[in-house]
C-alpha positions in Angstrom: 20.9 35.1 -31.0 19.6 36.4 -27.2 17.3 34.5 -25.8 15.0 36.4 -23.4 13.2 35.4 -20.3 9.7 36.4 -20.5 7.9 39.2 -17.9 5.6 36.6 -17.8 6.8 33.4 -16.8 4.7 29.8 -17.4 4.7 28.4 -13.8 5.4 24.7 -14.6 7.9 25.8 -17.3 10.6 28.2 -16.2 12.9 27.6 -18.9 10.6 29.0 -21.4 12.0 31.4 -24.0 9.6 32.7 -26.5 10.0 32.6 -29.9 8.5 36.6 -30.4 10.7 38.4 -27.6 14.0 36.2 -29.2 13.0 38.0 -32.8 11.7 41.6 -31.5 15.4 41.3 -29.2 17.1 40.5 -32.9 15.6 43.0 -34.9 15.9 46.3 -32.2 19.9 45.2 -32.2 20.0 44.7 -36.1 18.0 48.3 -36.9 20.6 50.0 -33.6 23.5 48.6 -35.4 23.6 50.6 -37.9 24.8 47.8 -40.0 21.7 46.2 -40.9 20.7 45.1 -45.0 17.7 43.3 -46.3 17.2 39.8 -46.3 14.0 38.2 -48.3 12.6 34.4 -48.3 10.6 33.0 -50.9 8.6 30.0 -50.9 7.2 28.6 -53.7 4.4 25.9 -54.0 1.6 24.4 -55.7 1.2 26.2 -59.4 3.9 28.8 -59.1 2.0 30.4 -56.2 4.8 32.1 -54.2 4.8 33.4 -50.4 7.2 36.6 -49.7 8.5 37.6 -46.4 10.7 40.4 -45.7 12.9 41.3 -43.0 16.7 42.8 -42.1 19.9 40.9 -40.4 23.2 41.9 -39.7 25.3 42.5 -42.7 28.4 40.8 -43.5 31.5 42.0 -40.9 29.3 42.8 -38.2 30.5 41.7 -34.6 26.8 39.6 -34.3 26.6 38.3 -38.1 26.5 34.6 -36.6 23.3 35.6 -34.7 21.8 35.6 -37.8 21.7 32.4 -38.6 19.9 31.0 -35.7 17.2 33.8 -36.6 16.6 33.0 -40.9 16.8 29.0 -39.5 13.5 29.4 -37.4 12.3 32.1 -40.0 12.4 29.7 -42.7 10.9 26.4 -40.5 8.2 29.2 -39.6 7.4 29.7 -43.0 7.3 26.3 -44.5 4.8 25.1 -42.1 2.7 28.0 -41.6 2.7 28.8 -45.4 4.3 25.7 -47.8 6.8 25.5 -50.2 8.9 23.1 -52.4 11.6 25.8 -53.7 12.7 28.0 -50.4 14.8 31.1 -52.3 17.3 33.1 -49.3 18.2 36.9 -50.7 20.4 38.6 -48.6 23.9 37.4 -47.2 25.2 34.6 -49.5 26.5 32.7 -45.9 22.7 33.3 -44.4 21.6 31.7 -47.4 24.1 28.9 -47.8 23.5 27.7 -44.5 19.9 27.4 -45.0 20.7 24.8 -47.9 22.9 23.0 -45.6 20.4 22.8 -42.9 17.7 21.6 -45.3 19.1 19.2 -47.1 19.4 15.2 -47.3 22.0 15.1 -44.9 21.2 18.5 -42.7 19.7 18.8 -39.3 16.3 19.7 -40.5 16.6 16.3 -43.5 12.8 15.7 -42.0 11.4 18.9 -43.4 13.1 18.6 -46.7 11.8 15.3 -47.1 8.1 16.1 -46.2 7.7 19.4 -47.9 9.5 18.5 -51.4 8.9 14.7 -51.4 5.8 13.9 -49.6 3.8 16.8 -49.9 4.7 19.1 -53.6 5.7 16.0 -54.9 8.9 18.1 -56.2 13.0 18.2 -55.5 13.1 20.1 -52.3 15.4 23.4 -52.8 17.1 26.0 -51.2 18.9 28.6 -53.8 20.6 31.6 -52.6 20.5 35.0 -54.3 20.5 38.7 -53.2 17.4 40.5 -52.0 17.1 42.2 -55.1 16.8 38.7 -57.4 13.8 36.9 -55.5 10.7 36.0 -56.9 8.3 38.1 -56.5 4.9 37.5 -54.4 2.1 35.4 -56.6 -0.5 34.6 -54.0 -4.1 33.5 -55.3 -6.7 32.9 -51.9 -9.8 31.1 -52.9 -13.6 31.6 -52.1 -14.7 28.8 -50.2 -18.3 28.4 -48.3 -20.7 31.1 -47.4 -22.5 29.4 -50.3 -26.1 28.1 -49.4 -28.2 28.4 -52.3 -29.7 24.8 -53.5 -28.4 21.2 -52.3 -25.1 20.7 -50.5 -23.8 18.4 -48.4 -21.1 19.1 -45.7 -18.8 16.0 -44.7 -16.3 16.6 -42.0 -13.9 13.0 -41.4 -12.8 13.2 -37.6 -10.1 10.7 -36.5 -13.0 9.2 -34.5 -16.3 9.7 -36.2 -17.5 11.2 -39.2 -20.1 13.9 -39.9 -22.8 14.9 -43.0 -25.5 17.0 -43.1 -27.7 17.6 -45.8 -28.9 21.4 -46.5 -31.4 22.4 -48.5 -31.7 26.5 -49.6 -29.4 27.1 -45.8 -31.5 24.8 -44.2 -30.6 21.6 -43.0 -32.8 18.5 -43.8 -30.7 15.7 -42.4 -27.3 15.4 -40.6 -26.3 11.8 -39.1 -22.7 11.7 -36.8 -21.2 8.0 -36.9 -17.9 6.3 -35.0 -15.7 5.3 -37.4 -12.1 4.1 -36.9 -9.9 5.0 -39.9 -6.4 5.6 -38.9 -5.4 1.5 -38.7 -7.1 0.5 -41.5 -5.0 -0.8 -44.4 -7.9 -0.9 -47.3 -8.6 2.1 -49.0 -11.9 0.9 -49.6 -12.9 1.3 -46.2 -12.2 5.2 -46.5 -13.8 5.3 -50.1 -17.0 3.2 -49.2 -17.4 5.1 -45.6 -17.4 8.1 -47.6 -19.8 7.4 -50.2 -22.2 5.8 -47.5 -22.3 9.3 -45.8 -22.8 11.4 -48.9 -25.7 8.6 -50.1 -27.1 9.4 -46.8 -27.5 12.8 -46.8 -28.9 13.0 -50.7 -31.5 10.5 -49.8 -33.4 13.3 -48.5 -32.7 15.8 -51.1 -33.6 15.8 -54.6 -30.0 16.2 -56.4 -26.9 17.5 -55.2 -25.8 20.6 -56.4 -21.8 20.5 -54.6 -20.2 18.7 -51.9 -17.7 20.2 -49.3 -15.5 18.2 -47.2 -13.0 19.2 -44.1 -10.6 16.9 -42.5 -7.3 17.0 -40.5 -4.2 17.1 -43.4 -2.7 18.6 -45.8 -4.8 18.8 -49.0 -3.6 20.1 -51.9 -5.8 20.9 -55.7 -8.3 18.1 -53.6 -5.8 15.9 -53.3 -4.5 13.9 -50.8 -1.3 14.6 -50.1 -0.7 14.2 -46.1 -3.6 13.2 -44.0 -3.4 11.0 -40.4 -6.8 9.1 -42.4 -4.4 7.1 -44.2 -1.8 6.8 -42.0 -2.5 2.7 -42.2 -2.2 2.7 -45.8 1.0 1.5 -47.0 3.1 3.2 -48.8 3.2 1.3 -52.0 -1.0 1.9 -52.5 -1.1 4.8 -51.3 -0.4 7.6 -54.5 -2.3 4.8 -56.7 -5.2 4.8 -54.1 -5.4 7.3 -52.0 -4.0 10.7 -53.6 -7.0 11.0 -55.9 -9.3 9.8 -53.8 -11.5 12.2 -53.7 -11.1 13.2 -57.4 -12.6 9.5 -57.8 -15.5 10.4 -55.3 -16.3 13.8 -57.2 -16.3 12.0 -60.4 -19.1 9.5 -59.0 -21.3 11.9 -58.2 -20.8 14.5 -61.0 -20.5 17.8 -59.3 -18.4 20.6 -57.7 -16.3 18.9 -54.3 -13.9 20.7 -52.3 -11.7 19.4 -49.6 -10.1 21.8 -47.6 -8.3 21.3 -43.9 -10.7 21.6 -41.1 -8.7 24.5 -39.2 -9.6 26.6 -42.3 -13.0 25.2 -42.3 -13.3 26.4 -38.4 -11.7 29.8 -39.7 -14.5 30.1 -42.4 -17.1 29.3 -39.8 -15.5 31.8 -37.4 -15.7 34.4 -39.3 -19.0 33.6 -40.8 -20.6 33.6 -37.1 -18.6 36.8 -36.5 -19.8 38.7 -39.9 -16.1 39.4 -40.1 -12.9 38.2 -41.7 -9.0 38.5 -40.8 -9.7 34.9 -38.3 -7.2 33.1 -37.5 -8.5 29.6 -35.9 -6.5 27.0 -33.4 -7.5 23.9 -32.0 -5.8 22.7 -29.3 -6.9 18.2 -29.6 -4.9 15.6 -30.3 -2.4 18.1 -32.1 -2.4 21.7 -32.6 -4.5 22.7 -35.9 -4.6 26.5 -37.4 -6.7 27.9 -40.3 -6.5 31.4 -41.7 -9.7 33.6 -43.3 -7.8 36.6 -45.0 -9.2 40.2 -44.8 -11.0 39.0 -48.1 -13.1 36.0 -46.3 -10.7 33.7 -48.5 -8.6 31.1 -47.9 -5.4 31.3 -48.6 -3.9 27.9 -49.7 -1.4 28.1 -47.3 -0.2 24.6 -44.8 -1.3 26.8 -41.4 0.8 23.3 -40.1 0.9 25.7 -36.2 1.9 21.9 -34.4 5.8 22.3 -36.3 5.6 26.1 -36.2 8.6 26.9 -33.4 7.2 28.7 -30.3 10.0 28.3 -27.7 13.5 28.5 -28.4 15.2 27.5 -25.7 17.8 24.8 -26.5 15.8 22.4 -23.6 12.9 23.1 -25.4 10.5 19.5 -25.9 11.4 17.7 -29.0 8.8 16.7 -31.2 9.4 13.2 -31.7 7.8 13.2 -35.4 10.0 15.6 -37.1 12.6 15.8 -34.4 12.9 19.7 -34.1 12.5 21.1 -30.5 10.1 23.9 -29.3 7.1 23.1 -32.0 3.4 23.8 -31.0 2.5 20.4 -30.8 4.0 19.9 -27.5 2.4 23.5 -26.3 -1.3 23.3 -27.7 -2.4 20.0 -27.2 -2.8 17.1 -24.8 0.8 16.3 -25.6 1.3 19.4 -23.7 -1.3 18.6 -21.0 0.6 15.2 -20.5 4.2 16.8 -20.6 3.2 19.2 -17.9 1.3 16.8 -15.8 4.3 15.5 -13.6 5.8 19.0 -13.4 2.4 19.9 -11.5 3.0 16.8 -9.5 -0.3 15.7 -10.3 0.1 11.4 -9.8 -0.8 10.7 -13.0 -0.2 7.3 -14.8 2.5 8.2 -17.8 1.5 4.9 -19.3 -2.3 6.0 -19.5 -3.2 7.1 -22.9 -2.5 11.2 -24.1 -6.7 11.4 -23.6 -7.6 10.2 -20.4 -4.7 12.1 -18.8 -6.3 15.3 -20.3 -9.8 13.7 -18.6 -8.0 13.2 -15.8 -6.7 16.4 -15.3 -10.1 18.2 -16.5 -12.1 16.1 -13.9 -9.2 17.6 -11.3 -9.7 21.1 -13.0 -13.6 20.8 -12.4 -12.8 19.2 -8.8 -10.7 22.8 -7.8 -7.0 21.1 -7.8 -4.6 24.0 -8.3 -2.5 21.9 -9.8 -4.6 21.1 -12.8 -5.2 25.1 -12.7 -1.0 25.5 -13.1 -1.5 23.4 -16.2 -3.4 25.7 -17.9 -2.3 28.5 -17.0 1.4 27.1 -18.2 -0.6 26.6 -21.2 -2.2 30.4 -21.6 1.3 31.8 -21.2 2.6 30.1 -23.7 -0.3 31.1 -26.1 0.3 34.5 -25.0 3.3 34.4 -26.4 2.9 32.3 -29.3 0.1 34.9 -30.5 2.4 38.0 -30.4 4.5 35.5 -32.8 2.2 34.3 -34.9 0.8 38.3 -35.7 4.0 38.5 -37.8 3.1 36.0 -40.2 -0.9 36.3 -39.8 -2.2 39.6 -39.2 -5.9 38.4 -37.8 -8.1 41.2 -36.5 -9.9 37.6 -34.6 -8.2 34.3 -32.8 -10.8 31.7 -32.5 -9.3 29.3 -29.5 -10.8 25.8 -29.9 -10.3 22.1 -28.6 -10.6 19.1 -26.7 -7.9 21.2 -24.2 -10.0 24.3 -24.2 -13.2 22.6 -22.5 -14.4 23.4 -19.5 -13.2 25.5 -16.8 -9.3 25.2 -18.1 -10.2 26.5 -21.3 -11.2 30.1 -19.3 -7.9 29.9 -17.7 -6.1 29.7 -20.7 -8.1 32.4 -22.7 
């Protein structure tokens, strides 16, 4: 598979090869070849919902058949974490398909996302079966109707990795909202999540006079209101947490005896996005600690998909930066975040302390950006390349009609550099 140097070239990053040119390059040689056949990729998740995506590669006794597999690798690592699935089905090629299996598998180079999408997250055998194009499953998508709602008494919770947030609202207007530091991520005790929790909610109904439904946002991946992957927890151990934790919020809905819904706060920042835009089609990313997407479908829905953009593939050059969670190079994590602020820092020569923290470097190079350095201004404009880029490659998979860029990297004068 051809790499391509981009027009536009990031200024502290040379080596850059975007994943949309690499796939536009592919696809133009596949459909001049004359040899091209259908492949299509199933994923399946939670209650037989199923995610289709189909494309063309090079059929079998073509000269460039091998550059197929690099393409249906990053394909399928695209659509795990932008969409989900437990049971990944490959029609086309039976040696496309059969090195998909191999890849993800116990003992195959991407072992991390087989573990974490079957295990961890669907709670399900993670599995690759191969087929022809004609045998997959067909599409069974189901979005859901989330917010917009304002009638009666509701309270909003959003848990931050640093403080939390309620607000009570009465009829669409608020009565009572209350932001307080909290520190969850080290701590080992359940409780502490479960009694924060319900001392926010008992808050904000203090000063209503019921509650009619509760809505809750947070970073993770939440699935049928459960907990299934959330950086909250990530003190819990592991032997308390599916007793304790994965129904958490089952157990809090149950105490107060009315409609809750948790749903990941990029799709909450979608929702809002295109409720302040009077439109839908929004595709949200916040550019913080990680890199966090949400998706509002031409319906105003959410969709139910993972919109996991920090392990979506955006570069693949073989020098790419490796993620060191799931160890795969190129993911947006180490593009849209202070990761990426930090990993371009000494490439701008800018003096800072490696050793200092991921979010005083971004101050640091944001109280540079606001002093004029140019070298704080290479940073993001590395930044607004590679989100150039990443867009045209998200479109494939997305199809928003509006991007809403947000973030801890997006404030201040930086954040116009990169738009």
């Amino acid at each position: 598979m051809k790499l391509i140097e981009p027009k536009v070239t990031p200024p502290l990053d040379p080596g850059f090869r975007p994943a949309s040119l690499a796939n536009r390059q592919f696809l133009e040689e596949v459909r001049a070849s004359g040899k091209a056949v259908p492949l299509r990729i199933a994923l399946e998740r939670e209650r037989g919902r199923v995610s289709l995506f189909d494309t063309e590669v090079f059929g079998e006794g073509a000269a460039e058949f091998e550059d197929n597999l690099q393409y249906v690798e990053r394909l399928v690592k695209t659509l795990l974490w932008a969409r989900g699935g437990w049971r990944v089905v490959v029609g086309g090629p039976a040696q496309v398909g059969e090195y998909i299996k191999e890849m993800y598998s116990p003992g195959g180079a991407r072992s991390f996302d087989y573990d974490f999408m079957g295990r961890q997250v669907y709670e399900k055998s993670f599995t690759v079966e191969v087929t022809d194009a004609d045998s997959v499953p067909e599409e069974r998508e189901a979005s859901v109707s989330l917010g917009r709602h304002l009638e009666g008494c509701r309270i909003g919770l959003d848990l931050g990795a640093s403080d939390r947030k309620v607000s009570a609202v009465i009829d669409g207007e608020a009565v009572f909202a209350e932001e307080v530091v909290w520190d969850p991520k080290p701590q080992r005790n359940p409780l502490y999540h479960y009694h924060q929790i319900m001392s926010a909610l008992h808050w904000a109904a203090a000063f209503m006079p019921r509650v009619d439904a509760i809505g809750v946002s947070s970073a993770g991946i939440y699935i049928d209101n459960r907990v299934r992957v959330a950086s909250l927890f990530r003190g819990v151990p592991e032997d308390i947490y599916d007793p304790q934790v994965t129904d958490l919020f089952l157990r809090v809905r149950d105490a107060w005896g009315c409609p809750l819904e948790v749903a990941n706060d990029g799709d909450v920042t979608a929702l809002a996005g295109a409720m302040n835009l009077e439109d839908n089609g929004v595709l949200g990313i916040a550019m913080g600690s990680s890199e966090a997407g949400g998706y509002v479908d031409d319906a105003g829905n959410i969709t139910g998909w993972l919109n996991e953009l920090a392990f979506v593939p955006v570069d693949f050059s073989p020098q790419a930066p490796v993620d060191e969670w799931s160890g795969d190079l190129g993911c947006g994590v180490q593009y849209f975040s202070q990761e990426c602020v930090a990993r371009l820092a000494p490439a701008a020569q800018m003096g800072i302390d490696p050793s200092k923290p991921k979010p005083e470097q971004l101050v640091d190079v944001q109280e540079a950006m606001a002093a004029g350095d140019e070298r704080a201004a290479l940073i993001y404009e590395t930044i607004g390349v590679y989100l150039g880029y990443a867009l045209a490659y998200y479109y494939d998979f997305y199809k928003p009609r509006h991007v809403l860029i947000l973030g801890r990297v997006t404030t201040g004068e930086g954040g116009r550099v990169i738009l």
